[in-house]
N, C-alpha and C positions, 0 to 999 in steps of 0.2 A: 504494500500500500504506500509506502512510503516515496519508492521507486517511480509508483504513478503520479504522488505528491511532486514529486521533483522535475518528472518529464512535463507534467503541464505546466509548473512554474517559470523551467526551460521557455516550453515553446511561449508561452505569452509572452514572456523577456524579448523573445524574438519579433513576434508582434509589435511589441509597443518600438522596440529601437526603430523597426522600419516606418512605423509610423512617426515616430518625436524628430525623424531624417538623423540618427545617428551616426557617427565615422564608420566608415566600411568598416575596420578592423575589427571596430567593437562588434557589431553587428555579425561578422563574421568567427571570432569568440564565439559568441553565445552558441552559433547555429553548432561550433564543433562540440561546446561544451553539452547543449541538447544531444548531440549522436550518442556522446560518450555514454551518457545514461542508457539510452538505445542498443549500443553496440560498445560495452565497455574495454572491447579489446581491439578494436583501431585505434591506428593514427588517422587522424583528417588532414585532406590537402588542397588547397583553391590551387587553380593554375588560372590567369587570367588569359585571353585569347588579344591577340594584337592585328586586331583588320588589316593593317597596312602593308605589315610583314608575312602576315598570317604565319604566325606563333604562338606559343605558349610559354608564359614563363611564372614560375611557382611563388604563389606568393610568401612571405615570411611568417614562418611557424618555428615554434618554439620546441618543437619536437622533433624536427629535421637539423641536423649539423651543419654548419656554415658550408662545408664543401657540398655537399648534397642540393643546399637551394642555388649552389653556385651555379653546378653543373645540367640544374634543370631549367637555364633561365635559355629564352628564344629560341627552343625548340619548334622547328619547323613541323606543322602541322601535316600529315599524310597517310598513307597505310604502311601501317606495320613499324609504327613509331610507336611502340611500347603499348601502354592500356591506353595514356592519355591521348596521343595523339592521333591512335585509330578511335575513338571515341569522339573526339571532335571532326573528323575527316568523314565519320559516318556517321553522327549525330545518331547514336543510339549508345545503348549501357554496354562497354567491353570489359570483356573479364577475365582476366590474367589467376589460374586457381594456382601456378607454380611459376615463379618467374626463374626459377632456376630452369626451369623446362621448355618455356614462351618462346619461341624464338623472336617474335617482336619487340624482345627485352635483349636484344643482343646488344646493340648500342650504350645501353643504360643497366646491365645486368650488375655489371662491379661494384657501380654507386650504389646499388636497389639491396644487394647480397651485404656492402661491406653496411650497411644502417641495418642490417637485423630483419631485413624483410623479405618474406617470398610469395605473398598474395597482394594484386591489386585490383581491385573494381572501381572504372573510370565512369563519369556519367556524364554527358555534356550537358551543358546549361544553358538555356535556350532560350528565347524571347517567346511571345505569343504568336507573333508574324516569322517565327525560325532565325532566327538573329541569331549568330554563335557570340556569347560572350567570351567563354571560358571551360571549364571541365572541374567536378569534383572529383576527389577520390576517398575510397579508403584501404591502408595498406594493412596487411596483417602477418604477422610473424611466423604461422604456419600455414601453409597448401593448403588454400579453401574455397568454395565456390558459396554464391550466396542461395539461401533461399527465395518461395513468391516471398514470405513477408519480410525479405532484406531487400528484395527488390525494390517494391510498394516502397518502403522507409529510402533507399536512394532518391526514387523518383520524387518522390514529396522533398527531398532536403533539396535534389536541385532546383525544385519549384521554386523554394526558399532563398539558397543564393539566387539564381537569378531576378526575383525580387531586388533583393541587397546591390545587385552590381547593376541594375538599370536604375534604381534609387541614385546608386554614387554617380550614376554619368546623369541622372536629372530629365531621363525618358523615360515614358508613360505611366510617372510616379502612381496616381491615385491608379491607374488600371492595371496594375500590375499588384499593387498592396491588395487589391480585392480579387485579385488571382490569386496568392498566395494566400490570402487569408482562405481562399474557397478551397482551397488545396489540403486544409485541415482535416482531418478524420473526426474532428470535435465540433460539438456544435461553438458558433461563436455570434455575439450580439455587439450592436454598438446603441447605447442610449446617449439623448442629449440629456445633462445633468446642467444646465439650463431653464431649460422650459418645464412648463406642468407635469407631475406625475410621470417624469423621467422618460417622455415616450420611445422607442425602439426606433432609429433609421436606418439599421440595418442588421442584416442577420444571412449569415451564409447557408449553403444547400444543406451542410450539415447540421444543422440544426432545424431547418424543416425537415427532413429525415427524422430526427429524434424525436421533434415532438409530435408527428404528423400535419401539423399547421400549413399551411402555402404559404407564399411570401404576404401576398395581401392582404392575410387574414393575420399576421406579424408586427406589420408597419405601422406605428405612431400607437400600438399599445405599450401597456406597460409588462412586465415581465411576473406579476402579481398570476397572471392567466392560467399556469400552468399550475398552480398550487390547488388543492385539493382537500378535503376531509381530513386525511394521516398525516398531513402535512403537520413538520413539528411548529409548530408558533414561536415557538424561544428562538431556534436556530431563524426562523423569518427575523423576529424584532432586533435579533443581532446584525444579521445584513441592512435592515434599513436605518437602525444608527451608524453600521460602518459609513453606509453609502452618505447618510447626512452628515457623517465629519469628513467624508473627502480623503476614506480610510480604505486601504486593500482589503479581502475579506474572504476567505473561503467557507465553505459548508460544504455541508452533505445532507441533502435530503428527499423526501417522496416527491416527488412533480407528478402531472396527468398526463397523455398526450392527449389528443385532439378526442381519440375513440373510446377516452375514457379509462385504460390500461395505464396503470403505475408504471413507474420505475424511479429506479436510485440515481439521482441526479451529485454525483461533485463539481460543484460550481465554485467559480475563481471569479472576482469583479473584483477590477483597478481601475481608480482613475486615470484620467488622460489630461495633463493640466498644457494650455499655449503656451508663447511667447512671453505675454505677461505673467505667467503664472496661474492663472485661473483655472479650475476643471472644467473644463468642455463637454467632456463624452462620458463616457462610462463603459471599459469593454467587458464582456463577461465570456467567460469559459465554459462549456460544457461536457461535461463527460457522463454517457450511461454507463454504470457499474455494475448494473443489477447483476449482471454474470457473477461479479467478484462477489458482490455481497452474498449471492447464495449460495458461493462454493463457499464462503466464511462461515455460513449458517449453517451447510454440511460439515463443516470442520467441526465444527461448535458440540455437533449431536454428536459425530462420532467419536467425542470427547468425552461425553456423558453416558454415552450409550453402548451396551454389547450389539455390535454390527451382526451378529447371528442371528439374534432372538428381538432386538429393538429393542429391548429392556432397559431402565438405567442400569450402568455398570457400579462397580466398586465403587469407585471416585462420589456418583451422583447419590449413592444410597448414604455413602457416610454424610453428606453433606444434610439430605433431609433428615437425617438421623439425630444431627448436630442442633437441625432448629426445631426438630417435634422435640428434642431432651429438653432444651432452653423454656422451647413454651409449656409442656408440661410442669417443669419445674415452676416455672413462673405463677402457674396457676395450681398448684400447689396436687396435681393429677398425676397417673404413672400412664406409661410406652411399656408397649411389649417387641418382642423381635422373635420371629422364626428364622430358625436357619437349617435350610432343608439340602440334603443328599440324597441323590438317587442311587438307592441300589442294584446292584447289576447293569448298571451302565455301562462300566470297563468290558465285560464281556460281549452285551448285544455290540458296545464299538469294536474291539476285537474281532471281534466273529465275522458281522455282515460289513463292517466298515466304516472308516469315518462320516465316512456320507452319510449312510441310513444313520450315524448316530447323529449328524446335526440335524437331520431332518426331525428324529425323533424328541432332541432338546428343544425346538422351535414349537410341535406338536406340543411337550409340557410345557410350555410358559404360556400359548396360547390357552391351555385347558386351567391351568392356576388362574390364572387372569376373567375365566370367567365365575368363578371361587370365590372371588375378592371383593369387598367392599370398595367405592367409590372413593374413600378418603385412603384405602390402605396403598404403600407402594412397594411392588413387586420388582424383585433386582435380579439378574445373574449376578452373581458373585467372582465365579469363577469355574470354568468348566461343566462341571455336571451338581454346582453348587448354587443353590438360588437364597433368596432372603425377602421376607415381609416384615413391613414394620407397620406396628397399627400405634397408629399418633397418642389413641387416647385410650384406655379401658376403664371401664370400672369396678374390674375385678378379673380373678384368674380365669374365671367360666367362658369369658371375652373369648380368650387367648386358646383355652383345650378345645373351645366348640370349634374353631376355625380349623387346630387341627385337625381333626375329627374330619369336618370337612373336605379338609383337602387330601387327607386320607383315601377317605371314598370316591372321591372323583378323580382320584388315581386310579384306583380299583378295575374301572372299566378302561380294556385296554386299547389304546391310541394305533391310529390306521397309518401306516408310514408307506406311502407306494403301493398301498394295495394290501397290505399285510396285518393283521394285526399284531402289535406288541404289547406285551405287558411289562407293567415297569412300575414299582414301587418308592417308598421314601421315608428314611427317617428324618425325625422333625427336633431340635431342640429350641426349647423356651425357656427366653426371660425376661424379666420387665425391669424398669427401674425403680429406684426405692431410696430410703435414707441414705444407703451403704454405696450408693453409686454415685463418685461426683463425674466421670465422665462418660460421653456419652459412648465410645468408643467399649467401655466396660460391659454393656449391656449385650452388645454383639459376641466378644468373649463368651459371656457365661453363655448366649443359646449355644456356644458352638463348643464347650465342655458339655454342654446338657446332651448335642446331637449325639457327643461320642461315648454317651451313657446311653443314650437311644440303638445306638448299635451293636453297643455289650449285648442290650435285651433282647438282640434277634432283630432287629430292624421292621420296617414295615411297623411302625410309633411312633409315640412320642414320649419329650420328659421334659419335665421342668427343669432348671436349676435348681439346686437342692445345696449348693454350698460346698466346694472340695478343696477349699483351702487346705483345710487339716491335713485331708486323705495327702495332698499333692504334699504340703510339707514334707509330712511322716515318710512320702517314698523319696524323696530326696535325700534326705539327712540318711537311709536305709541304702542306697545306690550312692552319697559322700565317702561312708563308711568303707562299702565293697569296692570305691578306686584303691582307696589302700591297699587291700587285700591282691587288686587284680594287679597295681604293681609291683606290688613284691611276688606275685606267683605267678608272671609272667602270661596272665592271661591277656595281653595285647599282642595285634599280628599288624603288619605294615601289607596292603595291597597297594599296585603301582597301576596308574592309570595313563596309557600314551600319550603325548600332545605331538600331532604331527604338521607337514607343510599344509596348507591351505592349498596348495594350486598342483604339487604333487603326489602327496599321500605318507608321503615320506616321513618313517618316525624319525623326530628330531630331539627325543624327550622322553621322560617320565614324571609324572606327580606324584609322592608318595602320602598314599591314607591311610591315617591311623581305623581300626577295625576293634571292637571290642566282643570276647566273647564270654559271656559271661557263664558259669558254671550252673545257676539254674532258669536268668531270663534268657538266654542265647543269646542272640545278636544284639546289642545294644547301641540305636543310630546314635550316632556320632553328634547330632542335631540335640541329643539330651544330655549325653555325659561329658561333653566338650564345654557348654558354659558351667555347668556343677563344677567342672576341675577350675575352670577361671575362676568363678568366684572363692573359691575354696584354698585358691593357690597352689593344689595340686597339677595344674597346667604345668609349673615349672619342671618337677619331676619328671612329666610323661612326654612335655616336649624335647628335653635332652635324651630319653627315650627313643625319640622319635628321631630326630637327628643321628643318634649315633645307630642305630639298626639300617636306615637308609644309608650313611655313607659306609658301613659292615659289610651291607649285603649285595650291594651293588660295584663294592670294592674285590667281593670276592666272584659276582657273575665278571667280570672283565677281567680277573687274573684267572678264572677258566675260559679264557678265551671268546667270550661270548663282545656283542657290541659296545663301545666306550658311550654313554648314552647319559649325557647329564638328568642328573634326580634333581626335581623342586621339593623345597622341605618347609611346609608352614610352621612362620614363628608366629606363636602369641606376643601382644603388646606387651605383659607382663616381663615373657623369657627377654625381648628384646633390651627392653629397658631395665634389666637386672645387673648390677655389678659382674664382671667377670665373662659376660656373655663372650666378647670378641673371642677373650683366650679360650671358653671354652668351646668354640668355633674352631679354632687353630686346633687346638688337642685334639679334637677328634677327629680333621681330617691327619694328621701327624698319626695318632694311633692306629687308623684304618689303612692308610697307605691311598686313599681316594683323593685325585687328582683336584685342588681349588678350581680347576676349572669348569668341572664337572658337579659342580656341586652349585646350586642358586636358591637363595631362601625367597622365600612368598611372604612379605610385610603385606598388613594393611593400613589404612591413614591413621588410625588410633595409636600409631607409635609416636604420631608430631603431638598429640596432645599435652603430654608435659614437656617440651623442647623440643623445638623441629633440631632449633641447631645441633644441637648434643646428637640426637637422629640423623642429623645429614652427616655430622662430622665421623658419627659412626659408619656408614653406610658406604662415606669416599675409603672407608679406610678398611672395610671388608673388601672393597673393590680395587684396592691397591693390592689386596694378598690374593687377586684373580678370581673371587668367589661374587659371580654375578646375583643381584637384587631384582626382584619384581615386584610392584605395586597391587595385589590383589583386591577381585572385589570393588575394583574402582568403579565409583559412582554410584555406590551405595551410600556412602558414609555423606562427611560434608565438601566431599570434592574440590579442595583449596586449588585453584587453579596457580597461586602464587608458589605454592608448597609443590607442587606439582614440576614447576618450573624451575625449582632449587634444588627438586630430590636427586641426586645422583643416580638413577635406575636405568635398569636395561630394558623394561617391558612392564607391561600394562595389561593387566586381565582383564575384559570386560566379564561384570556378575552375570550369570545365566539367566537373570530376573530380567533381561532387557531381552536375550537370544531369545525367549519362547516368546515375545509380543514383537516381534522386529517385521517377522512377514505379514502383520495385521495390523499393527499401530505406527499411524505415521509418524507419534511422538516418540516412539522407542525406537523405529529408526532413522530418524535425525539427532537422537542423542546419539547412538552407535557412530553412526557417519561421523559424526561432530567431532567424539573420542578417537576412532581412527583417523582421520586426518590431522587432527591436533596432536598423535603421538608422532605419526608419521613424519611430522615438522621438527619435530622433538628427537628424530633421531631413533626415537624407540619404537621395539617390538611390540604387536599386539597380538596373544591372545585370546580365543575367543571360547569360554567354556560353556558345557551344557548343552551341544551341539548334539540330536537327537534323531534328526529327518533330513534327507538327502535335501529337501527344499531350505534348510538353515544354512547346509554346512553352502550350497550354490550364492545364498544371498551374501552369507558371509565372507566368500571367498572372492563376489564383484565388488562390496563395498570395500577391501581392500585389509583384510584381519590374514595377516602374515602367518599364523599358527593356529590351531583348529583343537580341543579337544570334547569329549564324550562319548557315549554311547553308541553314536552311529559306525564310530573307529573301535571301540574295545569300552569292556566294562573294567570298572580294576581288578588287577588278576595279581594272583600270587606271583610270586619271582620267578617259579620254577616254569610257569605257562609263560612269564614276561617274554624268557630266554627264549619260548620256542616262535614267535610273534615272528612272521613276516617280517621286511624291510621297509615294506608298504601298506598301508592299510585300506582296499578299497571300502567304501560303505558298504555296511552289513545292519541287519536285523537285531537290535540287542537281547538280554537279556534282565531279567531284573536286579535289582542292586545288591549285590550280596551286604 
């Protein structure tokens, strides 16, 4: 928007100079400054035309070298003089897409190559009776031909200079101004600000175009006409104080056209003040936006909204959730919240396919939605997770009848393609109350309630019931048992590939720590990894963690197997612990595992107590050859300053962006954002979580140098590591051990 701000600012600037009779130069300025917007990777170039000689000779631009406008000065006009001077010879657009190639760049090839340039499109600049003035161009740095609408954009700017240069010689001044000005794609007006009620004396073709009006039906009204019902009134009273102090003024607003059809008008009006000083005229601007405005208004939804199902998403439910807590609270009433999962979902998706499973999430949200009260709002949450939030209850009966409800009208099963399926749900409830001051808390508990709903068999529901206690009591229970597991060695390191992006190629390992525990089994990582942070048993299990990974990998390369550097996650704590460096050094010195081969995985929460202490650490781990990675970036508070200091080799992007990247335009333009920005940076990225052949393709155009997940390998024990291809094509995973 900003860009279109600036292009019509441009071209009016260009307007008025020709109209106020300003110095060609200026004039000529602007019109390049206008392209640059347009086309921000030329140079622009006037070449004036010399009747007498019939020549060409360049005028003085600040972007050409003295020898360059030297050697382009009275150039004989004819064919096969370069772009410009077959352009003026044949008064049509010539187009040079390789001047290293062009053979009518023979004469001029040395000057054209030694300035940086190998594309030129010439345009001759014409009178209305074919008068050659002169030729624009514009050159460009790499081999390219133009498009229609670079075309279109030539032919209007030479519209433009030849305006400009029959202005400076002082022929057909007014009939050429209003050739140019008709040359606009914008509607444009001229009022007298003078006489009564600002009447209109003119108005180009585009602008009867926009508004449907004829000219006749234009002339000596006022510009009042075009407003309408929706029309905002504040943005109106702001234009007619600008216009009565003799003030520039832009808006945005609804206009009518003639047949009564809206549209989004950006309007620009500047004075036009004489010789003496006085306002005269008044021009105005116009541009139809409505395109822009409703692809804004689509942005907007699919901001708020699951693109699957048209539901509010995550983002919109929390936000309503924010002001039903606020007003309930306020009025001294309690919100309840369902939060629903469908059971056996994974499977019908598995079995018959993503497809029939989106068809069948779209089937339940339309079938909830006719379930639902008028005031209640129905969200996807996330995948096969949905959520209700009812504003107001007056009691728990509100809340169990609804499930109840939506229960049974699960019950009967949904026609997907012709088919019927059946498809169940458990439901977890809670409301607010004294004990909840945010509103975000209330979501929580249904979504502890859901997963007491599917201890009990699924297909119900359950209140909150309160599992503080319970949840303590199993912490403090699984605190205890870290102890136990490390001193009795029940921890296993699995190693997961990171390979090239563009050729498959392992470049890498990541080693995960794995817990097994003697009577839970497998205990995710996602539960007993902050226990040990908080607990400060992090410290233990992370030097744990270090020294088995550079042990074991120390000893697959002294059996001959491939030198494959290991990443080894530091906690904030290990990092920022006394003695960390040396205990770095010691255990690659112990293991016999190459510093180079070895790279640790920080995340930003090491700069929290000193970046500097952190950087000066990090230049000095990378002095003794042991490479750093920034993990997780862009989760935290992403210091871009800190980012710019850190001495790192590479940048993880979190998998929380990979799975919304081929569906949210916001997640990928952060992605793009981060790889480019590292890329300038010199550093590697990254890309984890990588799952579906359509990630690993996205991620490897937007330009992510390294690739890991499931779609290449699951984590494997060392002994499977060893036997791993050299290459990984995509494959089918497995689930997470």
């Amino acid at each position: 928007m900003n860009t279109e701000l600036s292009q019509m600012a441009a071209q009016q600037r260009i307007h008025e100079l020709i109209a106020q009779l300003a110095p060609l130069a200026t004039t000529l300025d602007a019109i390049a400054d206008w392209l640059g917007i347009l086309l921000p990777d030329a140079t622009v170039a006037f070449m004036r035309y010399d009747s007498r000689r019939c020549t060409l000779s360049l005028l003085p631009n600040r972007h050409f070298s003295p020898a360059y406008i030297a050697r382009l000065q009275e150039v004989t006009v004819g064919p096969g003089v370069a772009s410009f001077g077959s352009a003026a010879f044949e008064k049509r657009l010539v187009v040079s897409e390789d001047i290293e190639r062009d053979p009518r760049w023979e004469r001029f090839r040395d000057a054209a190559l030694a300035e940086g340039f190998r594309a030129c499109w010439s345009s001759p600049v014409i009178t209305a009776d074919g008068q050659l003035l002169g030729t624009f161009g514009t050159y460009y740095r790499t081999p390219r031909k133009p498009t229609p609408a670079s075309e279109r954009l030539l032919r209007q700017a030479a519209a433009l200079i030849a305006l400009a240069l029959v202005r400076d010689r002082q022929e057909h001044r007014l009939h050429l101004l209003e050739r140019g000005v008709e040359a606009s794609p914008n509607g444009v007006v001229m009022a007298e600000a003078v006489g009564p009620d600002y009447p209109i004396v003119y108005a180009n073709r585009a602008f009867c175009t926009l508004s449907g009006y004829p000219l006749e039906e234009v002339l000596g009204r006022n510009c009042r006409f075009l407003q309408g019902p929706d029309t905002d009134p504040v943005e109106v009273a702001r234009i007619r104080a600008a216009v009565a102090c003799h003030r520039e003024v832009e808006a945005t607003l609804i206009n009518y056209r003639k047949d009564g059809t809206p549209f989004w008008n950006r309007l620009s009006i500047s004075p036009v003040f004489d010789a003496a000083g006085r306002c005269s005229h008044f021009i105005g601007i116009q541009q139809d936006i409505t395109e822009q405005r409703q692809q804004a208004e689509r942005l907007r939804y699919q901001a708020s909204h699951d693109l699957l199902t048209g539901l509010p998403n995550r983002g919109a439910f929390d936000d309503r959730l924010a002001e039903a807590f606020a007003t309930a609270k306020a009025q001294g009433r309690r919100l309840a919240v369902l939060h629903l999962d469908l059971d056996g979902f994974k499977s019908i998706n598995d079995g018959l396919g993503p497809h029939i499973g989106n068809r069948l999430l779209v089937a339940v949200a339309r079938r909830l939605e006719t379930l639902l009260d008028p005031d209640h709002t129905l969200a996807r949450l996330v995948s096969d997770e949905f959520a209700v939030l009812l504003p107001s209850i007056d009691g728990c009966a509100d809340a169990t009848a609804l499930a109840e409800r939506l229960l049974k009208g699960l019950a009967t099963p949904l026609e997907v393609e012709g088919q019927p399926l059946h498809i169940s749900t458990s439901i977890g409830i809670a409301c607010s109350g004294d004990d909840t001051d945010h509103p975000h808390e209330v979501l929580q508990r249904a979504d502890l309630a859901l997963e007491e709903a599917k201890r009990q068999g699924r297909n119900t529901w359950q209140w909150y019931r309160g599992r503080q206690v319970e949840q303590t009591l199993g912490n403090v229970l699984l605190r205890n048992d870290l102890h136990t597991a490390l001193r009795d060695g029940q921890f296993e390191l699995l190693y997961q590939p990171v390979v090239e992006a563009l050729s498959g190629r392992v470049s890498g390992v990541e080693a995960l720590v794995r817990w097994r525990h003697p009577q839970r089994g497998l205990v995710s990582p996602a539960e007993f990894i902050p226990l040990a942070e908080h607990s400060g048993q992090i410290i233990p299990l992370g030097r744990w963690v270090l020294r088995q990974a550079c042990r074991e990998m120390a000893e697959l390369h002294a059996r001959g197997g491939r030198a494959l550097p290991v990443a080894v996650n530091i906690s904030s704590l290990q990092f920022r612990r006394d003695g960390f460096l040396d205990e770095v050094l010691g255990t690659l010195a112990e293991t016999g595992l190459p510093p180079s081969l070895l790279e640790l995985e920080v995340t930003e929460s090491v700069l929290l107590d000193g970046a500097e202490l952190a950087i000066a650490l990090i230049d000095t781990l990378r002095g003794h050859g042991v490479r750093v990675a920034l993990d997780d970036f862009g989760t935290g508070f992403s210091s871009l300053s800190y980012l710019r200091d850190l001495p790192i080799d590479k940048v993880k992007l979190d998998r929380s962006f990979i799975c919304d990247t081929l569906h949210s335009p916001r997640s990928a333009a952060i992605v793009q954002g981060i790889i480019t920005m590292a890329h300038h940076m010199e550093l590697e990225v990254v890309a984890e979580g990588i799952e579906t052949v359509e990630q690993q393709r996205e991620l490897s155009r937007r330009g992510a140098d390294l690739l890991q997940g499931y779609l290449f390998s699951r984590p494997l024990p060392l002994e499977d590591l060893a036997a791993l291809p050299e290459r990984l094509p995509a494959a089918p995973s497995g689930p997470d051990p």
